[in-house]
ROTI-958411 format. One record per residue (C-alpha): x, y, z; residue number from 1. Coordinates in nm, 2 decimals, always signed. Example, Ala and Ser with C-alpha at 12.3 -4.5 7.8 and 13.67 -1.06 7.14 Angstrom:
residues 2
        u        v        w   tike
    +1.23    -0.45    +0.78      1
    +1.37    -0.11    +0.71      2
This chain:
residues 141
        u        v        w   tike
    +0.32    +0.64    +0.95      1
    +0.39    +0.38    +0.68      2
    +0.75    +0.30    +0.57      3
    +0.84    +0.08    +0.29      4
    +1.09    -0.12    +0.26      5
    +1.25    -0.24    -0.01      6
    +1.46    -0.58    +0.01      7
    +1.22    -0.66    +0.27      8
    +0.96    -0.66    +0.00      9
    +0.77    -0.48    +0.38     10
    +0.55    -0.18    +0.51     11
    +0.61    -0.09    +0.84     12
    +0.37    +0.10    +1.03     13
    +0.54    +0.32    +1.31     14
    +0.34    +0.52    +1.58     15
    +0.50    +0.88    +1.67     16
    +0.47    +1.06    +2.03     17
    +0.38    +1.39    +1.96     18
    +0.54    +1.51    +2.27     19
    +0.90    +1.34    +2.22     20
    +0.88    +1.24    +1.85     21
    +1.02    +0.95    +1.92     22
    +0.91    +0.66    +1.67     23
    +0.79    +0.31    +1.77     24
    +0.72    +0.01    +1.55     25
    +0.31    -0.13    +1.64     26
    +0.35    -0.47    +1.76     27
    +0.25    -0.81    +1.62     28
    +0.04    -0.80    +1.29     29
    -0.08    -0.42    +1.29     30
    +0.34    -0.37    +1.27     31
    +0.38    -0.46    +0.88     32
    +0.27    -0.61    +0.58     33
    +0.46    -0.82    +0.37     34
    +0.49    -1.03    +0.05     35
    +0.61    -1.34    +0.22     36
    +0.45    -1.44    +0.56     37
    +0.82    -1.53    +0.71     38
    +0.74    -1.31    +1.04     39
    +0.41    -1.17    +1.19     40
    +0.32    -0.92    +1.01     41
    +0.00    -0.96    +0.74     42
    -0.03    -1.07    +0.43     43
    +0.06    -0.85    +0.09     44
    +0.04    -1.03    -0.22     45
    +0.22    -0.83    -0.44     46
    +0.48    -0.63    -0.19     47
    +0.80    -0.67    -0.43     48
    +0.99    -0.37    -0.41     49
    +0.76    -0.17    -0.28     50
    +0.83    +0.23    -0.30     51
    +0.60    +0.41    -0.18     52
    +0.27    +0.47    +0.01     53
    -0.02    +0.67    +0.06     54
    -0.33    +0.69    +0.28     55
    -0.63    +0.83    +0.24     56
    -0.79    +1.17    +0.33     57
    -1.07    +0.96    +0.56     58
    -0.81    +0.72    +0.70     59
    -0.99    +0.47    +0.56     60
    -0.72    +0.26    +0.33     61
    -0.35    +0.24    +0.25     62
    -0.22    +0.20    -0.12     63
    +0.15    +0.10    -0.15     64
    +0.31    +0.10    -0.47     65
    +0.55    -0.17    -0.55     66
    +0.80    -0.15    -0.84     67
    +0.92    -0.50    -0.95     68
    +0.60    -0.67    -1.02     69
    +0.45    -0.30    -1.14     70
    +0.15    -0.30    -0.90     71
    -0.07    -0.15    -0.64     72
    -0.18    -0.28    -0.26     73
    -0.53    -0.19    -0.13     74
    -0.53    -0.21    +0.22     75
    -0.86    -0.15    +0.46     76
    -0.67    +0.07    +0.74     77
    -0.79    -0.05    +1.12     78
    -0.82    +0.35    +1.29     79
    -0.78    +0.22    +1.62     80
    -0.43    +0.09    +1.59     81
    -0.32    +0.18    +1.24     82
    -0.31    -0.20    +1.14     83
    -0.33    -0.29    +0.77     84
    -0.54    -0.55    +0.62     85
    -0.57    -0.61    +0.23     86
    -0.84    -0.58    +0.11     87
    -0.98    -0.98    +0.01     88
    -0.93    -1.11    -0.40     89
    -0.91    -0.87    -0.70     90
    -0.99    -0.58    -0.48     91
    -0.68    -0.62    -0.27     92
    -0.39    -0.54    -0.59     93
    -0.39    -0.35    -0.90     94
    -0.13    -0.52    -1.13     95
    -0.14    -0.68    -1.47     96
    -0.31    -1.05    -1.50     97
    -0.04    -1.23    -1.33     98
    -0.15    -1.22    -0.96     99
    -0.50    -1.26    -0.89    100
    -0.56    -0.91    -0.90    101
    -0.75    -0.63    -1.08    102
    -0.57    -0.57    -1.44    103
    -0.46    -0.24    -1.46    104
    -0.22    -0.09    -1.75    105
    +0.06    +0.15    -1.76    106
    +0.18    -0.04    -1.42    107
    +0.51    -0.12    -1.48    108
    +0.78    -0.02    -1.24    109
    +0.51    +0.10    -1.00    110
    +0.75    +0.38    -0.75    111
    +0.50    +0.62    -0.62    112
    +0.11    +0.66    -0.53    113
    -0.09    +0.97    -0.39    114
    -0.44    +1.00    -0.31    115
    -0.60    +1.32    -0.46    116
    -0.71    +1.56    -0.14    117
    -1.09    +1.51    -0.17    118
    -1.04    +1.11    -0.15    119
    -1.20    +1.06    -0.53    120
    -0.94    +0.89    -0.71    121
    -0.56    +0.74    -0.65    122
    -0.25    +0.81    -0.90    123
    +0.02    +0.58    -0.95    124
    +0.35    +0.69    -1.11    125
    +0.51    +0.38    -1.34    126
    +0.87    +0.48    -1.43    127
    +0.88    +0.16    -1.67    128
    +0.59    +0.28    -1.83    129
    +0.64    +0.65    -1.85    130
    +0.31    +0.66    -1.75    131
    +0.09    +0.82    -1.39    132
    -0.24    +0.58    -1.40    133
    -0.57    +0.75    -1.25    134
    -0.77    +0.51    -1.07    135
    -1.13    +0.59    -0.93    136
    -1.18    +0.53    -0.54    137
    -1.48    +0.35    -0.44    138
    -1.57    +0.40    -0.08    139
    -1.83    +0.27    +0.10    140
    -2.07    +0.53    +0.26    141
């Protein structure tokens, strides 16, 4: 499970036992992402104000969305112990030129992301924007 958190410009990733529910943080760098590396958690280059998050039907990757600088995460998702890891240069953000990142438009105030149910494409919701952006997933097969 994935939390965001905002003035943390963060995602937390929390484990839950099924038999208590009880939630636990992951430890060390499988634990978060985040914008700044201030604490040991991994690197996200464009986690301001992130809102929301999504994984993948296959488990595969983890897009948060992130409102201030109106742009998208890709993380590569570790199944073994939920750890997120961006994905490396322009794959790794969806954002306009600013960032080294894939341009994308209609991406201002980036607040929420979903993954349709067969794992074909991502939709981002921009409140700045009025817009929902479609994005085509690549996978690797």
């Amino acid at each position: 499970m994935y939390i965001t958190a905002l003035s943390t410009n963060s995602v937390a990733n929390f484990t839950r036992t099924p038999s208590s529910g009880r939630l636990a943080q992951a430890s060390g760098t499988t634990g978060c992402a985040i914008y700044v590396l201030a604490v040991a958690c991994t690197l996200g280059r464009t986690l301001i104000g992130p809102e929301g998050s999504a994984v993948s039907p296959d488990g595969a990757n983890v897009y948060v969305a992130s409102f201030l600088p109106g742009s998208i995460d890709v993380f590569d998702r570790d199944a073994s112990t939920s750890g997120l890891l961006e994905k490396p240069r322009k794959p790794g953000c969806l954002i306009d030129p600013r960032f080294n990142c894939v341009h994308a438009q209609a991406m201002r105030g980036a607040s929420s992301v979903a993954v349709s149910p067969d794992g074909k494409n991502v939709y981002v919701a921009a409140f700045a924007s009025n817009a929902v952006t479609v994005f085509k997933r690549i996978t690797k097969r």
